[in-house]
Phi, psi and omega in degrees: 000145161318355201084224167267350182282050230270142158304168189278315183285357165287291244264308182316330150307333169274324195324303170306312204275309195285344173311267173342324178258349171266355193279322177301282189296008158259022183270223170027310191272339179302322174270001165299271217338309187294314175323288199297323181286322158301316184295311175300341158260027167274308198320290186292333177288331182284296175330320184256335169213012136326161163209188222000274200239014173310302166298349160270339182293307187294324177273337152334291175298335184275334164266012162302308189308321205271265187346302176285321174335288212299301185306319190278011159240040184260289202252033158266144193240076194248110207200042170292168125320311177284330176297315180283351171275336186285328207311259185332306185297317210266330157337290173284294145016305163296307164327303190292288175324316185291330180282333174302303167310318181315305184298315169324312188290332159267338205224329167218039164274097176324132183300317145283126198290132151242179180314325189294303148321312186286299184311322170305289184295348180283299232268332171276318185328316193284332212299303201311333179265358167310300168348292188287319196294306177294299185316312172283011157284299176316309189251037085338333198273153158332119134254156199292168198280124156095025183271160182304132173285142171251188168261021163246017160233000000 
């Protein structure tokens, strides 16, 4: 490149490549989310149906997860697009999902476990983590190398 004097196919070309590197750093937050969204459907079954010293393990770990989470979007610096339209919908969604097992594990999942009980706390554990799961998909896929800026992105 010229300094400051870029031909129009040079400024398409930086263009592309800061796309491409901002497109890049929303890799990182895609792969908490796919973490959190996994860890939460590990998360609820330990909690609930662990026994002796599981459940301090599982809530030990969740808050280590939680910490670092926090640290590392303190000091992420992103400013991708699609991340700021996935952010807010798959955020809330997770919140609303995150409250179902809870309520099922305290207040109405029967003290004795049956098959029946147990596949119920499986099946919200996955709807909870689902959220986190699509969104860090979502800002995961690929786009392909050199492709043309559109007006959607």
């Amino acid at each position: 490149m010229s300094g400051d004097h870029l031909t129009p196919d040079e400024a398409l070309r930086e263009i592309g490549r800061v796309d491409r590197q901002v497109r890049r750093s929303a890799r990182g937050p895609g792969r908490a989310y796919l973490l959190v969204g996994l860890a939460t459907m590990v998360y609820w079954p330990v909690m609930f149906l662990g026994g002796g010293v599981w459940p301090l393990i599982g809530g030990l770990g969740w808050i280590a997860l939680t910490v670092a989470l926090c640290v590392y979007w303190a000091r992420l610096r992103v400013h991708d697009r699609l991340l700021k339209r996935v952010r807010k919908p798959v955020e809330a969604a997770y919140v609303v999902t995150m409250a179902l097992p809870f309520v099922y594990g305290v207040w109405l999942m029967p003290p004795t476990l049956t098959v029946g009980s147990t596949v119920v706390l499986l099946a919200l554990a996955v709807l909870a983590g689902l959220p986190l799961v699509y969104g860090g998909l979502l800002l995961m896929r690929d786009s392909p190398a050199g492709a043309p800026l559109t007006r959607d992105r």
